[in-house]
MIPALUM-756196 format. One record per residue (C-alpha): residue in one letter; x, y, z. Coordinates in pm, whole numbers, plus 50000, padded with zeros to 5 digits. Layout:
<rs>
AXYZ;...
</rs>
This chain:
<rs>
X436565417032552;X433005418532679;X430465408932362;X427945434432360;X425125442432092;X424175483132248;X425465514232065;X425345523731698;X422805499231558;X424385484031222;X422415490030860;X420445464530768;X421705438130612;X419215418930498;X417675428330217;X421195437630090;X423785422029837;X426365403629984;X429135380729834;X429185344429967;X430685342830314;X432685314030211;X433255321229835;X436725326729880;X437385289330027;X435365278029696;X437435293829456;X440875286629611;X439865251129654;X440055252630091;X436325244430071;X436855208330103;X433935187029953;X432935145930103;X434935129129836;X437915150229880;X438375149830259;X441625126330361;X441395100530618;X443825075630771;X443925041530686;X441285050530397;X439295021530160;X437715023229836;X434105011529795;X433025009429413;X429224996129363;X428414967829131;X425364974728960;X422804949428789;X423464942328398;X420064921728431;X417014940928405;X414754919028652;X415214891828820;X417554871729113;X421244872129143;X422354832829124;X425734837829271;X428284862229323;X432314849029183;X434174867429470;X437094844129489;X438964856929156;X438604890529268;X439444888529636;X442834877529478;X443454909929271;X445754938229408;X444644958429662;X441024942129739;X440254940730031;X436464926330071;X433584921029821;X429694928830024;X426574910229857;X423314896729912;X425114870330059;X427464886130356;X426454917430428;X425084933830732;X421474930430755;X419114963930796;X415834975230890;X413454992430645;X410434989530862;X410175024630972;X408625058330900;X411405084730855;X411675115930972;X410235131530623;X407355114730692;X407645087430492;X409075050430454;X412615042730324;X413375031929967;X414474995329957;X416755010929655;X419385023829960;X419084991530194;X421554973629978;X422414934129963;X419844927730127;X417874898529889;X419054879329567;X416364899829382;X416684926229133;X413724948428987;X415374970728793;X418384974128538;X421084992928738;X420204977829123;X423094972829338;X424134939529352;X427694941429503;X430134965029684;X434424961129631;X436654976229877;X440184977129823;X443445002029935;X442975024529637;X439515038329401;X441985024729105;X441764994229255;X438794989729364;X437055000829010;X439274972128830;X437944946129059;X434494952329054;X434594955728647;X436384923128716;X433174908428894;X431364880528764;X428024878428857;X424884854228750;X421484858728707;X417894841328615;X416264870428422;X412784873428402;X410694894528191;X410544931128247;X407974959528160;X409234994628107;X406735005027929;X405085043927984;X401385054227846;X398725067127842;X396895036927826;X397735017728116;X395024997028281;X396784988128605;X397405030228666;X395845039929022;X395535071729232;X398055081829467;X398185107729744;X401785121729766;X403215158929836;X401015178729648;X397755166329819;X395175140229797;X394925115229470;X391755129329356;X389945166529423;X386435170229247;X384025199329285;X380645206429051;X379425187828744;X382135186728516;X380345177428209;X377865202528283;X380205226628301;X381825218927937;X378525211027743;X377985248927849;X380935267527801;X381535282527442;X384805276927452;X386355238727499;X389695227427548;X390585189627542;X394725183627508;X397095157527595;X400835171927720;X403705148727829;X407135155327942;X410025126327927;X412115111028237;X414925139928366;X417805139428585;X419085162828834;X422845160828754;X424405181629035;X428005190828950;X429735172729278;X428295135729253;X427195118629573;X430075104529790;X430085093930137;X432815081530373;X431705061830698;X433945056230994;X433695041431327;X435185069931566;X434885063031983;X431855039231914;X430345063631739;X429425061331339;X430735088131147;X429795098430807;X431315123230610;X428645133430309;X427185151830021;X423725153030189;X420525180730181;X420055173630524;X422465160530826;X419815154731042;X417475134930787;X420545110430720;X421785102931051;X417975097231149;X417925071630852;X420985053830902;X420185050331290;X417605036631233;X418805013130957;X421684996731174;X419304998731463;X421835020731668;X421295046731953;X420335084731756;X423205102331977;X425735074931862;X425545086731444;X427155119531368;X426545130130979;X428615160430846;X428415178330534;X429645214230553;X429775219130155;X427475207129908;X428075208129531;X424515206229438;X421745185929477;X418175197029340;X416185172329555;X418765137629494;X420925141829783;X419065124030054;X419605084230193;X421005065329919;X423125032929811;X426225044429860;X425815059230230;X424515024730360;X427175005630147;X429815025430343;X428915021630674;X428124985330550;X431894980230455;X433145003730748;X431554978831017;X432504955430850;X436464960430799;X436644986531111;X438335013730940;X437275043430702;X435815036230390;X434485059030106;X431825051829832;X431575074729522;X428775073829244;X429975075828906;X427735096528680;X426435064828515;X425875049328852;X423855085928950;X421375078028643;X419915045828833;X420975056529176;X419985090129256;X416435092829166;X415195112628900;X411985131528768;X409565105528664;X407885110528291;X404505126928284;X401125120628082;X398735150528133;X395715157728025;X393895192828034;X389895195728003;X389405233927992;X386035248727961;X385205294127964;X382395313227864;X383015336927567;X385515360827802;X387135337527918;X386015327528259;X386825293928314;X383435270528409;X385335239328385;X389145227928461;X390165190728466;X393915183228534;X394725144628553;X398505135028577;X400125099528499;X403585092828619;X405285062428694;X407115046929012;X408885014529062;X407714979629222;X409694983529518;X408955019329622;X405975047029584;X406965078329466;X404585099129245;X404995130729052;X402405153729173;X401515167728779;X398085179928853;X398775199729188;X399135234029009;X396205233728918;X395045231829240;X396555263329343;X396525286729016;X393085284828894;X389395280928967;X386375274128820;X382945258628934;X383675222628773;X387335216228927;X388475182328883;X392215171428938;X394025137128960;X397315119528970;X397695089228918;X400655061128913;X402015031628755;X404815007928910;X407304995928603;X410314979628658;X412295007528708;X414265028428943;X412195049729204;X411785088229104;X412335113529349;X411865146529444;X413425169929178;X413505207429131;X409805219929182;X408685184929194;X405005184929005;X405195222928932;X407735219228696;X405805194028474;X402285201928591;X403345240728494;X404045230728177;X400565209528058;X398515235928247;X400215271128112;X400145255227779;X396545248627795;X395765281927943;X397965297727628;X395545274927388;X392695285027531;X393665321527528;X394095315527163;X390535302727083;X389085325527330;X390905354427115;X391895371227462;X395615384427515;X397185350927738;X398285377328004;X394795391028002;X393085359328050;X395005344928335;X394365383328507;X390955373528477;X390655337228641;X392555352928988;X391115330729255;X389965348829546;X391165324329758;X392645287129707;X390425269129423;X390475235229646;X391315243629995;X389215274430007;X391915289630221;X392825322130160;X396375332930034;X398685349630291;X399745368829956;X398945370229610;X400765393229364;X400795374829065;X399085401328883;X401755424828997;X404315402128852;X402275398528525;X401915436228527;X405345446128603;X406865420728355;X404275424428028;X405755464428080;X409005451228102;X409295426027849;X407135448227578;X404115423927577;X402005454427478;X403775457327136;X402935417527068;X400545410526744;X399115378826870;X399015363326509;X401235334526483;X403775331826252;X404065367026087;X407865378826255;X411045372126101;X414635379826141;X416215363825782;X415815328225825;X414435328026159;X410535330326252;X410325346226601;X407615344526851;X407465359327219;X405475339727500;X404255335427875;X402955312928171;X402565313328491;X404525298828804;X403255290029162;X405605270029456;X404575263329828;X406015284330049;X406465262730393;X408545265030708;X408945233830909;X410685233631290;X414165236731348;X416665244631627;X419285264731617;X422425275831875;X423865313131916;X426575320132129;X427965355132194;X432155351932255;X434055362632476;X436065377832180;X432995400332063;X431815379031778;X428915357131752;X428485316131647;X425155302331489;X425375263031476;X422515251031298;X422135216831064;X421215234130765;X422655230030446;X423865252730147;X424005231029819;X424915263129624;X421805282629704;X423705307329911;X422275301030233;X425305300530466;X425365341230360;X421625346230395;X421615330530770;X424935356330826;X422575385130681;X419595373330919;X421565366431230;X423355401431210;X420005421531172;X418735403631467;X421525403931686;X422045441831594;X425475436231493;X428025437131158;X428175409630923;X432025409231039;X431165396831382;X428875366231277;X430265332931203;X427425304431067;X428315270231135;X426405245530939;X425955209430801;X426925192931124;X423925164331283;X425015172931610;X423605208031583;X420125192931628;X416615191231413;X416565213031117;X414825209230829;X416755197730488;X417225220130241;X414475211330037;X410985226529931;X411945256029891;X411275254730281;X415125255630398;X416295292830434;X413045301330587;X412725271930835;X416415282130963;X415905319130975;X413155314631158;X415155298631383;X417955316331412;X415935346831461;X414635331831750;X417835323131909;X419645357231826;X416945377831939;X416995361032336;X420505364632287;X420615396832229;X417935407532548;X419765385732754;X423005402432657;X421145434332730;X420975426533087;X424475410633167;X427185422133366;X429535402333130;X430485372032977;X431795338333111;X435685326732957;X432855298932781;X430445327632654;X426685326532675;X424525304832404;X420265303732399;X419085279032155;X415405282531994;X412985256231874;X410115269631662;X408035237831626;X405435258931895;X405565286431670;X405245270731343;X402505250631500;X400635279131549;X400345291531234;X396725302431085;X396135275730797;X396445298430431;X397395289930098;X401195304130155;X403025300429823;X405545317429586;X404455333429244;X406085345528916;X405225353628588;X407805342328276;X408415356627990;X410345344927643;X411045352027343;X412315326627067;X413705324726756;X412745291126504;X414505283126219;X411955256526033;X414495245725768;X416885232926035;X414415230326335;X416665246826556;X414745265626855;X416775292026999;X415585310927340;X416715348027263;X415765364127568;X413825358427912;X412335376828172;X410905365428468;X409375387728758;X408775369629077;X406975377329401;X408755357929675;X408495369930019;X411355392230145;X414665387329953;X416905384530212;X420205387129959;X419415398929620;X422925387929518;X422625350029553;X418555351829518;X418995365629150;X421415335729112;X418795309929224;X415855325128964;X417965326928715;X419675296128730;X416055279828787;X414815296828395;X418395281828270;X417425243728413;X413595257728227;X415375264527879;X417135228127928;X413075216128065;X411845227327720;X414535221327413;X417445197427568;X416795172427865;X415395135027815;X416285102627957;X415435076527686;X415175037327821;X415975011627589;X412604986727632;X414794956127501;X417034964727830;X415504984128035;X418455009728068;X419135041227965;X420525052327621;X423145074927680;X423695076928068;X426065101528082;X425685141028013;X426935130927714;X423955111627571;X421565134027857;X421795169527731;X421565200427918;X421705241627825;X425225246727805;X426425282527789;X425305287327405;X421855277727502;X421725308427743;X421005340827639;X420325374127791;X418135364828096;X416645391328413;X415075378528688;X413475406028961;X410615404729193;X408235427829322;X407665435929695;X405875405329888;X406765402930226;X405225370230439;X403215392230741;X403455357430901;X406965351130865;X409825370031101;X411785378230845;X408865382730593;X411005351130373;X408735325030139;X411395309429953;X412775311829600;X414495277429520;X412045260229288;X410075292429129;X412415297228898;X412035266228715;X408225268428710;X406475283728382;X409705289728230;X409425256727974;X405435266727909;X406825302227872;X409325285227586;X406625262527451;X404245291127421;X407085312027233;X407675283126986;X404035282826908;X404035317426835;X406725321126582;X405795290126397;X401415286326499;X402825250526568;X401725235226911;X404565210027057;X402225195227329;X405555168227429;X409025177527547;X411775182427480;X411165206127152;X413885187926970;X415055198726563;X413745163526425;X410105172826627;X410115207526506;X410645197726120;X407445169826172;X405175190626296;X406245215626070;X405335189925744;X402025182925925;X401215217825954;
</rs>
């Protein structure tokens, strides 16, 4: 059959709703995830973790267990294969000691891996290292988080510089008539994706082989390469499904440990975290100190912002919340001042999770904005509509688009805003005091090179091989959607292939930056394709393939703010006898480039002002300062929204195509999350005229401030 893209040109589908392309494997259970694919000859790896808080590890008792059932090997500071950290990565940035394991008798945090067992059987292998004896010389430890820490410093990190300053802030407050001065913190949170990480590593041909849970194939066999020092084309990293992630599933512990143990007893070997083991492991979103210096004139033009973020990191790795970066983005005003700062503990490094600074930094700054709408007696809608930037408060830059006031406009009709009596306090439904509120959200919207493969068939369909990666978001179906439209063809006749390092460089799915970065490429590819197809007599038995690299293209991008916007709305009902805070209903209205499948995109806002509800009433990681460890590491002691939390919830967007984008995509991973616990917080204040400046909004916190009031 000769492949051929002429004749009846197909309907568009992008822009379309379309199931997932591979939902049907997920439901019947064919859609194998990493810890469920079988091997031959396959080992057990289970990861010993430090009981001491900080510290060295005086020796390991491996002779006991080497005797148990089944065991076939114990790794520690003392045996293992030695790595090198000494690198820049291909995010830019240098590893975390945290996943170049055994490599030193030192430990600086409670939960650092000390040890790996390997036995026939994950049974096995989880009696014997419980069985594991191991010493230690503890030395004080300092887990302590506040405000007033003299050894905090400024950090650059990926929202920007440490420190932006423009005009004379004290000027600029001693003259407004309206002053704002607030502290806001949020607590430690975890991303808890459903599938936990798991990793097999296998030595295949002389080449390393690792099957994995992973946001980005690419990114992991880069790392491990260059961890074990071996040639780039001799690592192969697959990971076709992905059960979740939220910015956790990078280069971790129990990758290394595997391919560790696999080198070491040359056959297959598979590492799984336990979700206790994910809580020291697998990053997590640092705690936040914020403070907001707002100054306006008497209609509520702001004259003076100031936005300084603390967050902490640990002593073996910088990683810093970016807090203070929305305000970089959403407002301006002729004294702008924002920082964020950082303070090592002796803890377990933070990493990126969901709408990493946004999601925090939203909430200190759309509180403050809702405070000062309050003393500026201006409608909170109203008075963000009047401090639009005409163009990027710190950059200068202008936006390639800006429709938050669209989004405000379209959702105040929606949600009933007009019908709101700003007075705190005054609505009841029996017992319960409701109260409706708003915020803001902003996220980057970036696109970063990538390659991608399409061959046309000699059976009349078409192949995309990229290394991209769907962890739930739905992108396997959007790159279907995208391919089709440019190759001119039916859904029916496109096949993605995905989550495979040997595809070639593609950016992780991460940022909000994946979908975009990938259909940008495919595009590309489908597009030659399809003019080369144009002009051919036929196909060869092999078919024909063009593969694309946009780093030229993305290179050559003008320099604009580019980001994602939305506007949140909730409504909340508080009963002050109990201090239960229920979130009755939510709106948010987002614009966020082209959607390229309304279906799954609906999913991702939606599920992003669930994880927002969780943000504002449920989710905090407590550390026991005795210990250092966590209270409670389980989802047990860690609450989330479960389905009673959740009530009726819409999530739409106006029209906001990127001009500079192929497609017209921004990207719609993280917005969802941003605003929606200020949105909440704002809510709670109006049905009670109680600020909660500190997260979570828990009963006991509701029923103090309630006394003090």
């Amino acid at each position: 059959m000769t492949t051929t893209t002429t004749g009846t040109r197909p309907a568009k589908a992008v822009g379309t709703a379309h199931t997932r392309v591979e939902g049907r494997d997920k439901v019947t259970g064919a859609a194998r995830y990493a810890g469920e694919i079988p091997f031959a000859e396959l080992a057990y790896g289970w990861l010993v973790l430090s009981t001491a808080t900080r510290g060295r590890v005086r020796s390991v008792e491996t002779a006991a267990v080497l005797e148990m059932p089944g065991v076939l090997d114990v790794l520690h500071h003392g045996n293992a294969p030695r790595v090198d950290i000494d690198y820049v990565g291909m995010l830019g940035m240098p590893p975390d000691p945290t996943a170049a394991v055994f490599q030193h008798d030192r430990v600086p945090h409670a939960g650092w891996p000390v040890a790996l067992v390997v036995a026939e059987t994950s049974e096995q292998a989880r009696e014997a290292a419980e069985a594991l004896v191991v010493h230690y010389e503890e030395e004080g430890h300092d887990v302590t988080f506040s405000s007033d820490r003299t050894d905090a410093y400024t950090m650059a990190g990926p929202g920007g510089p440490g420190v932006t300053e423009k005009g004379d802030l004290g000027a600029e407050l001693a003259a407004s008539a309206v002053v704002l001065d607030a502290e806001y913190s949020t607590p430690e949170e975890h991303h808890n994706p459903m599938e936990p990480h798991a990793a097999t590593a296998r030595w295949e041909g002389g080449r390393l082989e690792v099957v994995d849970s992973n946001q980005g194939t690419v990114w992991v066999a880069d790392e491990l390469a260059k961890m074990f020092s071996l040639d780039p084309s001799s690592v192969r990293v697959r990971s076709e499904h992905v059960g979740g992630g939220f910015g956790s599933k990078g280069v971790r512990a129990h990758q290394v440990a595997a391919v560790m143990a696999a080198t070491v007893l040359s056959r297959p070997v598979r590492v799984v975290m336990t979700r206790r083991q994910m809580f020291s492991l697998a990053g997590y979103r640092s705690p936040t100190i914020q403070r907001l210096r707002l100054g306006a004139d008497t209609e509520g033009r702001l004259r003076a912002l100031e936005h300084t973020s603390l967050s902490a990191t640990s002593t073996v790795h910088e990683f810093i919340e970016s807090g203070a970066g929305p305000a970089r983005v959403m407002y301006d005003a002729p004294a702008h001042h924002t920082a964020n700062r950082v303070v090592r503990l002796d803890v377990p490094t933070p990493t990126f999770m969901r709408a990493p600074g946004e999601a925090p930094g939203s909430f200190a700054l759309e509180s403050a904005l809702d405070e000062l709408a309050e003393k500026c007696g201006i409608d909170p809608v109203e008075l963000r509509l009047r401090n639009e930037p005409e163009a990027g408060p710190v950059s200068g830059l202008p936006f390639s688009s800006r429709n938050l006031p669209a989004c405000f406009r379209e959702g105040a009709r929606r949600f009933g805003w007009e019908d709101r009596d700003p007075r705190p306090g005054l609505r009841r439904d029996g017992r319960w005091l409701i109260g409706t509120g708003t915020a803001a959200a902003s996220f980057f919207a970036g696109a970063a090179p990538s390659t991608a493969a399409v061959t046309a068939e000699a059976d009349g369909t078409f192949t995309v091989r990229i290394s991209a990666a769907d962890i739930g978001t739905g992108a396997r179906t959007a790159l279907t959607l995208v391919a089709a439209d440019a190759l001119q063809v039916p859904t029916e006749r496109v096949r993605v292939r995905i989550g495979d390092s040997d595809f070639g460089p593609a950016m992780i799915a991460g940022g909000s930056m994946g979908t975009r970065s990938w259909a940008w490429a495919v595009t590309a590819a489908a597009e030659e394709l399809r003019e080369r197809l144009a002009l051919s007599d036929g196909l060869p038995p092999e078919g024909i393939t063009v593969r694309s690299d946009t780093t030229a293209a993305i290179g050559a991008l003008a320099q604009k703010e580019r980001h994602s916007f939305g506007a949140q709305f909730a409504e909340v009902a508080v009963d002050v006898t109990t201090g239960e805070v229920r979130v009755r209903r939510m709106l948010g209205i987002f614009a966020a480039g082209r959607i390229v499948n309304p279906l799954t995109a609906r999913g991702q806002f939606i599920g992003g002002m669930i994880w927002g509800i969780s943000m504002a009433l449920h989710e905090e990681a407590v550390r026991d300062r005795n210990t250092g460890a966590h209270y409670g590491a389980d989802l047990a002691g860690y609450h989330v929204a479960t389905h009673a939390d959740v009530p009726h919830i819409e999530a739409d967007w106006v029209e906001d195509p990127d001009p500079d984008d192929p497609v017209g995509i921004k990207g719609i991973g993280e917005i969802g999350i941003v605003g929606a616990a200020a949105a909440v917080a704002n809510a709670v204040w109006h049905a009670t005229g109680v600020r909660h400046r500190s997260l979570p909004i828990r009963p006991d916190r509701v029923l103090t401030a309630g006394q003090r009031a």
